[in-house]
C-alpha positions in Angstrom: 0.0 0.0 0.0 1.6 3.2 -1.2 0.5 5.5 2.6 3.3 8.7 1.1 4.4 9.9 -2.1 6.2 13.3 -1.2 8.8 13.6 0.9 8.1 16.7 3.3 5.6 19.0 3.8 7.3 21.4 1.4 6.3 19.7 -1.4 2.8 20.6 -1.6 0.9 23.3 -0.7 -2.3 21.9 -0.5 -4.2 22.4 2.9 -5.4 19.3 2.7 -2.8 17.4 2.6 -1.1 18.7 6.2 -3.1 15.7 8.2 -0.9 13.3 6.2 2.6 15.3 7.1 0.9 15.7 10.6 0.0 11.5 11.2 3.9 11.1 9.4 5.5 12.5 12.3 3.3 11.5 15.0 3.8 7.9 13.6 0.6 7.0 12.9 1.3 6.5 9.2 4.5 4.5 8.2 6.5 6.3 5.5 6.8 3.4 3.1 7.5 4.9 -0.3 6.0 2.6 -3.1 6.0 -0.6 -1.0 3.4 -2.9 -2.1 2.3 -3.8 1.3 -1.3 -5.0 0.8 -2.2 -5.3 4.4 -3.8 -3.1 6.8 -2.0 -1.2 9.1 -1.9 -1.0 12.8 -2.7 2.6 13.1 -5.9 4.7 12.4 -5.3 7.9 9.6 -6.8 11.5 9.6 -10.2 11.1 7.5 -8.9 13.7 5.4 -5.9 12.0 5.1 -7.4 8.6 4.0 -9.6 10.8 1.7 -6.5 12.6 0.1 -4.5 9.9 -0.7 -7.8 7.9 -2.5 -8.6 10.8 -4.2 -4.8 10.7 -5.6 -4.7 7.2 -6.9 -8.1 7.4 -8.8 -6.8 10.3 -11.0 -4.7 7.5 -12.5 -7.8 6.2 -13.7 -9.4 7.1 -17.0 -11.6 10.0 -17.4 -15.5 8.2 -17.1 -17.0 11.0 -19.9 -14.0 10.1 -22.5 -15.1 6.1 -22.0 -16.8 5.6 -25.2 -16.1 2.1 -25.1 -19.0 1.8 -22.2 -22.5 1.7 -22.4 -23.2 2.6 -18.9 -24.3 6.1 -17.7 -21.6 8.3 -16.3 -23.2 12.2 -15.7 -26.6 12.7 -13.8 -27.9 15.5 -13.0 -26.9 17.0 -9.2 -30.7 16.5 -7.6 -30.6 12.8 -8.6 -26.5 13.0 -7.6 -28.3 14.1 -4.0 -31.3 11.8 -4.0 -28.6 8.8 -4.4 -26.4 10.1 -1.6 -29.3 10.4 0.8 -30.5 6.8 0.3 -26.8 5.4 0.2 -27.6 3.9 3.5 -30.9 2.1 2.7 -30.5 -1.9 2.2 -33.2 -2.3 -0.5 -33.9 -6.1 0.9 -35.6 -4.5 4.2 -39.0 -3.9 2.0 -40.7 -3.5 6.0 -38.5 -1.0 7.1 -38.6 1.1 3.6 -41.7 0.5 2.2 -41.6 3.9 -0.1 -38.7 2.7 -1.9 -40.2 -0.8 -2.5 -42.9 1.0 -4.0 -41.0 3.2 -6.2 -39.0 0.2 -7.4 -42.7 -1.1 -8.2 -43.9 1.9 -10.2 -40.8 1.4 -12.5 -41.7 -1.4 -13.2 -45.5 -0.6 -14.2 -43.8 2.4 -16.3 -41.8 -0.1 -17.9 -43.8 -2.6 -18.7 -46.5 0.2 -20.3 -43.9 1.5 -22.1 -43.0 -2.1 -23.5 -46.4 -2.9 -24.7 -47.3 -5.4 -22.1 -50.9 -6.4 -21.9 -51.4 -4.8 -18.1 -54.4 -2.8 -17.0 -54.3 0.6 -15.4 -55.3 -0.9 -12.2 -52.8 -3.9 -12.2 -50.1 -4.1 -10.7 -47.4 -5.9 -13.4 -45.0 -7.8 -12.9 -41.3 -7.7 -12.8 -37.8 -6.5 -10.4 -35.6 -4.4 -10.0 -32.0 -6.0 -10.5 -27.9 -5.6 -10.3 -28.0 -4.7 -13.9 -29.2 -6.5 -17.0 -27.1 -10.0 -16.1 -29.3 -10.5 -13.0 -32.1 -9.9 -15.4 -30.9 -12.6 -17.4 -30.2 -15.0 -14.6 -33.7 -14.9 -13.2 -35.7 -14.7 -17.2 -33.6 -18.1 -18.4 -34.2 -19.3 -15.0 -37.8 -18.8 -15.3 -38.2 -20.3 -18.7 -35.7 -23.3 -17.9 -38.6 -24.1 -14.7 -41.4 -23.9 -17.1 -40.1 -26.1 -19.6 -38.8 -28.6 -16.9 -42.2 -28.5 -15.3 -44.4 -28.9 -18.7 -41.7 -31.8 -19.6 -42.2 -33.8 -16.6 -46.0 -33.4 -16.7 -45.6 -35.2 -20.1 -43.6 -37.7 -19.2 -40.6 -37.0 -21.4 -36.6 -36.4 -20.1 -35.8 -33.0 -18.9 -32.2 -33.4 -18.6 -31.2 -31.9 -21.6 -32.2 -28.4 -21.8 -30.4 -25.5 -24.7 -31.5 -22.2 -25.4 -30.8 -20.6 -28.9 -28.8 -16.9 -29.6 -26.6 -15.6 -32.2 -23.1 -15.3 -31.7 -23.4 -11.8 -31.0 -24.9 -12.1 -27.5 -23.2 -10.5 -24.3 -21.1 -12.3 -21.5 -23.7 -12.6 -19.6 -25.4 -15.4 -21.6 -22.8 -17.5 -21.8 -22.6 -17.2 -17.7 -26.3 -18.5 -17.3 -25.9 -20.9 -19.8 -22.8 -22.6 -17.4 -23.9 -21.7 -14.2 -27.3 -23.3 -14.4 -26.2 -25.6 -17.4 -28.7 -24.7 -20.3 -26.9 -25.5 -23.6 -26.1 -22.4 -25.4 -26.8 -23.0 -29.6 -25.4 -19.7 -31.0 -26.4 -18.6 -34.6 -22.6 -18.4 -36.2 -22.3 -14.5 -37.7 -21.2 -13.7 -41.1 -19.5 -10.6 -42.7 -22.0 -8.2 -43.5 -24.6 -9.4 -41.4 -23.7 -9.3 -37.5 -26.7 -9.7 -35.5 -28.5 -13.5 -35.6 -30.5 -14.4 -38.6 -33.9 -15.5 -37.1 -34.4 -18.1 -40.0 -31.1 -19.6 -39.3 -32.1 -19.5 -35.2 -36.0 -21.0 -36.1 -33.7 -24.1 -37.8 -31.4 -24.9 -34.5 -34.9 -24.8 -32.5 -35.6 -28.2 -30.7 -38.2 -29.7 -28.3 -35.6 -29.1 -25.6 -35.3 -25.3 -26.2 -36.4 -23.4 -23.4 -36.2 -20.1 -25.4 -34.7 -18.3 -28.3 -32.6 -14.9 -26.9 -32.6 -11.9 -29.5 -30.9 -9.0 -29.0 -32.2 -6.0 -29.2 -29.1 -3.4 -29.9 -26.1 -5.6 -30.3 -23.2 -4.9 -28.1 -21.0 -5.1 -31.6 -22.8 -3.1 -33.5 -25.5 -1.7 -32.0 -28.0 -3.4 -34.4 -31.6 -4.2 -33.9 -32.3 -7.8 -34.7 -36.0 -9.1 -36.9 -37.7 -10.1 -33.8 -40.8 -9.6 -35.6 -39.6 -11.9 -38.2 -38.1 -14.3 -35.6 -42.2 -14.3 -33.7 -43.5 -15.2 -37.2 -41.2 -18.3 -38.1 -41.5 -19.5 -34.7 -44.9 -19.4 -34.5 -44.9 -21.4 -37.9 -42.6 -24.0 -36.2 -44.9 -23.7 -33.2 -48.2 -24.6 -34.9 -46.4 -27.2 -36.9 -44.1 -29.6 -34.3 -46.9 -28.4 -31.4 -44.2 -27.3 -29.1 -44.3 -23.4 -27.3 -40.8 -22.1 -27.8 -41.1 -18.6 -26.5 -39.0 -15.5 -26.9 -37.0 -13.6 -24.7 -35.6 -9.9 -25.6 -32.3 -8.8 -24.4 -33.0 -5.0 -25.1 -30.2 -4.1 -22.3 -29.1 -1.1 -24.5 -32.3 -0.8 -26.9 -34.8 -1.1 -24.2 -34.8 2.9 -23.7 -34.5 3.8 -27.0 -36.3 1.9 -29.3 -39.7 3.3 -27.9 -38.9 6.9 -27.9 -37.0 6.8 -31.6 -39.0 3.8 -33.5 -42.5 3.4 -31.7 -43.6 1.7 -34.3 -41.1 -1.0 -34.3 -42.3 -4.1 -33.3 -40.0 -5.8 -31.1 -41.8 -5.8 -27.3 -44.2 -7.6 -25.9 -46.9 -6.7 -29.0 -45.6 -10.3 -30.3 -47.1 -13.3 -28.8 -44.1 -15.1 -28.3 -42.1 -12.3 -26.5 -42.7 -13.8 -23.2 -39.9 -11.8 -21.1 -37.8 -8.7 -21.5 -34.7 -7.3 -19.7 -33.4 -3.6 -19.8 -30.2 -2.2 -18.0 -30.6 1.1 -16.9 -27.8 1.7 -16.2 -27.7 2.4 -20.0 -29.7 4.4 -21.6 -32.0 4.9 -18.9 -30.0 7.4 -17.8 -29.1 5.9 -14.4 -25.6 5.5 -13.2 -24.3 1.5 -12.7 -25.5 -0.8 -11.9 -29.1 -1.2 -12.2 -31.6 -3.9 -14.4 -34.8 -4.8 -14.7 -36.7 -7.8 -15.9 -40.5 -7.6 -17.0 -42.2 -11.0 -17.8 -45.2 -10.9 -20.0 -47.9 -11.9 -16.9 -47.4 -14.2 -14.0 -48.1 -17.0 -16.1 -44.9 -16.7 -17.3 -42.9 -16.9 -13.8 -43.4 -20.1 -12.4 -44.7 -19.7 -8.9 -42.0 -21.8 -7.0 -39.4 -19.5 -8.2 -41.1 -16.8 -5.9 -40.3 -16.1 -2.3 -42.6 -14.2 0.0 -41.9 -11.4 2.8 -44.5 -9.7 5.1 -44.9 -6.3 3.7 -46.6 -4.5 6.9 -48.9 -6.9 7.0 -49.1 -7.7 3.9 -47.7 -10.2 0.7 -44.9 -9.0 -1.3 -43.4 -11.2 -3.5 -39.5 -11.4 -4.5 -37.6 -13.0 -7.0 -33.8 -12.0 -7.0 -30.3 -14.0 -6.9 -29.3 -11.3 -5.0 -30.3 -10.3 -0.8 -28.9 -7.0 0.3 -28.5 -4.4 -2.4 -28.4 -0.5 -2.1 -31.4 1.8 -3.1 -30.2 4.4 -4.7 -29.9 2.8 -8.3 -33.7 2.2 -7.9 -34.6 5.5 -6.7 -32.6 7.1 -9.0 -34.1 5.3 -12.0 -37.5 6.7 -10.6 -36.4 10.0 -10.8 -35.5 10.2 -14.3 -38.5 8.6 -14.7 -40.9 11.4 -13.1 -38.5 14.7 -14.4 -37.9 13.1 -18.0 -41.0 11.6 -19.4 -41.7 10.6 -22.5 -40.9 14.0 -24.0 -37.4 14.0 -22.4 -36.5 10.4 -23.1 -37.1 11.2 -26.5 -34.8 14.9 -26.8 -32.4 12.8 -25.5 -32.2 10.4 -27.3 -32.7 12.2 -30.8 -29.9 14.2 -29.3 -27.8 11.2 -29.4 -28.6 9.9 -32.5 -28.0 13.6 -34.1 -24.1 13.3 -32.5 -23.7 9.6 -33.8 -24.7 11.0 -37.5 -21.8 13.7 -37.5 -19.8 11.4 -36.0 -20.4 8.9 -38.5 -20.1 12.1 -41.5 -16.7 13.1 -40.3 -15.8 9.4 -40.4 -16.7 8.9 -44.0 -15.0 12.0 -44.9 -11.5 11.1 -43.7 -11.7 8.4 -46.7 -10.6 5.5 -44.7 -13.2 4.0 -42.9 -16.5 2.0 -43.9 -19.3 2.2 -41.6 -20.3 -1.5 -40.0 -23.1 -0.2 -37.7 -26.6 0.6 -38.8 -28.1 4.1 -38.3 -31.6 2.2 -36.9 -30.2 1.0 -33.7 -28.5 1.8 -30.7 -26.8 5.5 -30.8 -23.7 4.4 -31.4 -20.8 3.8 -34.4 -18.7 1.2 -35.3 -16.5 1.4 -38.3 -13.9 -0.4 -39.8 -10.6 0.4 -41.8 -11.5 0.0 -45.7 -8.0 -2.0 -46.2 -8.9 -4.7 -43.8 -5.4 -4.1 -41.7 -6.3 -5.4 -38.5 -3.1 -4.2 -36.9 -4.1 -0.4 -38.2 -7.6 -0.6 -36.3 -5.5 -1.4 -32.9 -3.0 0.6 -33.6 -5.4 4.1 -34.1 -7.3 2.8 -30.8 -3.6 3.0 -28.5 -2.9 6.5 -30.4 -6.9 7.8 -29.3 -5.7 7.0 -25.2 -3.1 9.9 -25.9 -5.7 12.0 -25.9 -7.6 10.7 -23.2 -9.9 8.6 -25.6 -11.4 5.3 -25.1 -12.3 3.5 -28.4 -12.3 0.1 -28.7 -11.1 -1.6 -31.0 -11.7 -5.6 -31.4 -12.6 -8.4 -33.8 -16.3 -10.0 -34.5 -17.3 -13.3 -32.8 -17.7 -16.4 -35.3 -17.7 -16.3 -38.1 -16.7 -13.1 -38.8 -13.3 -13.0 -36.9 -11.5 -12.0 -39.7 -13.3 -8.1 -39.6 -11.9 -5.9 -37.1 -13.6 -2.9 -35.9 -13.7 0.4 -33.9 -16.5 1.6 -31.6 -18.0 4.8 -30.1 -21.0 4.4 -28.0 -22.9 7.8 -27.8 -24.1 8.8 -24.7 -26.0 12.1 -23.1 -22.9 12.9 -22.1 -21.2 13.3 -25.0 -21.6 16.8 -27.0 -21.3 18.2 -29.9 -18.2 19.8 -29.1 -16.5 16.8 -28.4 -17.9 14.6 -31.3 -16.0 17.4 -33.4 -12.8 17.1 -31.2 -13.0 13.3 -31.1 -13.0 13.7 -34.9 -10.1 16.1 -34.8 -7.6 13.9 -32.8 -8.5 10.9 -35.3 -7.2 12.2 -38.1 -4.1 13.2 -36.2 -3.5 9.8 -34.8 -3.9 8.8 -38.4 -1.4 11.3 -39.9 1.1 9.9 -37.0 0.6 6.5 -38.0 1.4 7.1 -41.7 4.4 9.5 -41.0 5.4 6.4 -38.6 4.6 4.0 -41.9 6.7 5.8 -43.9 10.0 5.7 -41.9 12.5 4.9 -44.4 14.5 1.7 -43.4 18.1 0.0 -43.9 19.2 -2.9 -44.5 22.5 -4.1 -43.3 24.6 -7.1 -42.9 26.5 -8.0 -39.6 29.1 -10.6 -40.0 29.8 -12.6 -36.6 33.4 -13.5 -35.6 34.6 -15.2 -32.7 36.4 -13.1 -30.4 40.0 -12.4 -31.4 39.9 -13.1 -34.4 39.8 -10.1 -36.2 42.8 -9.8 -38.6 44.5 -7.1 -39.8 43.0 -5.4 -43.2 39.2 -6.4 -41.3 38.7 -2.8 -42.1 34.2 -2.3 -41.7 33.9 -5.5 -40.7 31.2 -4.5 -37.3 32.5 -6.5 -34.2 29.6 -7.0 -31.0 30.6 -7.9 -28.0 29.3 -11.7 -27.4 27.2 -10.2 -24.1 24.9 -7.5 -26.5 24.2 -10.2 -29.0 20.8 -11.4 -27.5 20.4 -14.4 -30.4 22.4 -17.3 -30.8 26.0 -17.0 -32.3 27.1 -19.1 -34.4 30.5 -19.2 -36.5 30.8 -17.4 -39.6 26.7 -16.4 -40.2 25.3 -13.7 -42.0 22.1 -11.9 -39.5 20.1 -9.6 -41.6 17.9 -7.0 -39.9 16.2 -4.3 -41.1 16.3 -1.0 -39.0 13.5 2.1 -38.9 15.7 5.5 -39.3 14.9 9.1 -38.2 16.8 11.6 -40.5 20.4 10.3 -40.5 20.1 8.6 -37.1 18.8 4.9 -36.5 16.8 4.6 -33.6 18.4 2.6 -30.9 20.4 0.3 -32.9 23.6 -1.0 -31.6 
């Protein structure tokens, strides 16, 4: 544990820092220098102190606004900032003891189930929890479905052993966690280039009497994509009506969840088709709440099979839970609430046209550098992922490493199967990200590119080194380049010509002997 990085009290002139210099001389913190000592020490520290040198070590950390690799929120506004500090100290699980935040967790879920289509009346309560983002959601929806089909399997006498669950290749981690964990086969749609989301006839075709479900995605993580899930609902329901099996549907819309319905009402992805049985939403996303909160919305309680439920005495009364976790914080949940009350439906939707407005200049000024193709879609996510036009993987990796000069995050990685070959870059757009810096973001891209051509275009040398044992150098051995045997880092041999090519800088090679 690093407890002092200056020397003496001389060295700053930060205020704050004087409880250190004071707790270094009465003892109380040991003046290690950059020990790695990860254990805790004998001695209590000024809380300022403590504060001071936590406060230090995060700035090594990248700046949260220039993450455009992540998804996940990362600026609220200060009265939901407060709101979250004040319930900091509420354990969510104690629905007795805070029964107003237990019911705000259940109004956003009414308000999200409305705003998903399901088929819930004004005065009914629907149904559906809050979560520790969209992978809980995920757990407790495949769970769900893997119970059903279990259940319906043993009421008909058949094996129930064997149970799989279809997705494209394209799916998030946290699929491939369930699918291990509570060992569902996963049968993933292979990808192919041009087409990066899961074709829904390919996925019909892999469906079997021992699929519990068939996961689409809506906004892939790769590409921010919408898949056909109306497409998908009418093949299945062909193979439905055809084989007499029920294979439902379950939408991942962790990042389109919150903006599908404000962009594309008319899309129909939600619970409007029959077979969409359950749907899971982070919003920690684009519902505008910082991480980590989910939520998971099941079509009606039909759908959750009632052994999967555990109840508490609510004041008296029932209140039903269904969550891996126990003790979580509040604040994610009443935080989600208040975006929900101060945005609406007008303000989800400024927001997100906002977004979508900086993702099309970003995508412009893309074009108009002349090297890159655009991979993503503009109906989807708000977000863009592009690719060099000559294919050069190492370029794509290269421009992402020259962006963190800058302080820029942008990923840069390959497509799952079979599309490995296609490497791409990505910017998720978020609230957070203006105008302004869309245009700046631009600006530093093509200077990391001009840097990576001017480093292309090195000149470079070739040269011969001709290896003698020591000593035996003769007189008229006049250029003849003799290395001591302890630099030569490769094997020696007698009398064998090394060839090696060296970069230069003006008349100077770089590092080279």
């Amino acid at each position: 544990m690093v407890l002092s990085v200056v020397q003496s009290p001389e060295e700053c002139s930060s205020s704050v820092i004087s409880p250190v210099f004071a707790a270094l001389r009465s003892g109380s913190i040991a003046k290690v220098g950059f020990l790695r000592i990860y254990r805790m020490q004998e001695n209590s520290v000024p809380k300022e102190a403590a504060y001071q040198i936590i406060h230090d070590e995060l700035l090594l950390d990248s700046n949260p606004r220039l993450n455009l690799a992540s998804f996940v929120t990362t600026w609220m506004e200060p009265e939901c900032d407060k709101l979250m500090v004040e319930s900091n100290n509420k354990n969510f699980v104690d629905m007795d003891e805070y029964p107003i935040t237990t019911e705000l967790q259940n109004r956003c879920v009414n308000m999200i189930a409305h705003l998903f289509n399901a088929p819930v009346q004004d005065n009914e309560r629907a149904i559906g929890a809050g979560t520790v983002g969209s992978s809980e959601a995920l757990m407790l929806a495949g769970l769900a479905f893997k119970r059903k089909w279990q259940n319906k399997r043993k009421a008909q006498g058949k094996c129930y052993d064997k149970p799989n669950m279809v997705t494209g290749a394209n799916v998030q981690v946290c699929w491939e966690k369930f699918a291990r964990y509570f060992e569902v086969e996963l049968k993933e749609v292979k990808l192919r280039e041009g087409y990066y989301v899961m074709d829904p006839v390919k996925a019909v075709e892999m469906v079997d009497e021992n699929t519990i479900c068939v996961g689409a995605i809506l906004g892939s993580t790769f590409t921010g994509e919408f898949e056909d899930i109306k497409l998908l609902n009418d093949l299945l329901t062909k193979k439905n009506k055809k084989t007499g099996w029920d294979t439902p549907i379950h939408v991942d819309a962790a990042s389109g969840g919150f903006v599908a319905p404000f962009l594309y009402p008319e899309l129909e992805w939600d619970f409007r088709l029959p077979l969409v049985k359950c749907i899971n939403v982070s919003g920690h996303k684009y519902g505008l709440v910082y991480a980590g909160v989910g939520w998971v919305i099941w079509r009606n309680k039909e759908e959750l099979p009632e052994e999967l439920i555990f109840h508490i005495n609510y004041l008296g009364g029932d209140q039903p839970t269904f969550t891996l976790n126990f003790s979580k914080g509040s604040s994610q949940i009443i935080a989600q609430y208040y975006q929900f009350l101060r945005m609406g439906v007008e303000g989800y939707k400024n927001v997100m046209s906002n977004c979508m407005e900086n993702a099309r200049r970003l995508r412009e000024g893309l074009v108009k550098t002349g090297r890159f193709e655009i991979v993503s879609k503009e109906k989807g996510v708000p977000l863009v992922a592009f690719a060099f036009k000559d294919k050069n993987k190492n370029l794509a990796f290269k421009l992402s490493k020259a962006l963190r000069y800058y302080g820029w995050i942008v990923p840069a990685y390959t497509m799952p199967a079979n599309a490995e070959h296609v490497t791409v870059l990505r910017v998720v757009v978020r609230e957070d990200l203006s105008r302004e810096l869309v245009e700046k973001l631009l600006l530093h891209v093509e200077t990391a590119l001009s840097e990576l051509d001017d480093e292309s275009s090195v000149p470079k040398i070739t040269f011969t080194v001709e290896m003698k044992p020591d000593g035996s150098r003769k007189e008229g051995d006049d250029g003849v380049l003799q290395i001591p045997a302890t630099s030569v880092h490769w094997k020696r041999e007698m009398h064998k010509i090394s060839v090696k090519e060296v970069s230069v800088t003006g008349d100077k090679t770089k590092g080279v002997c």
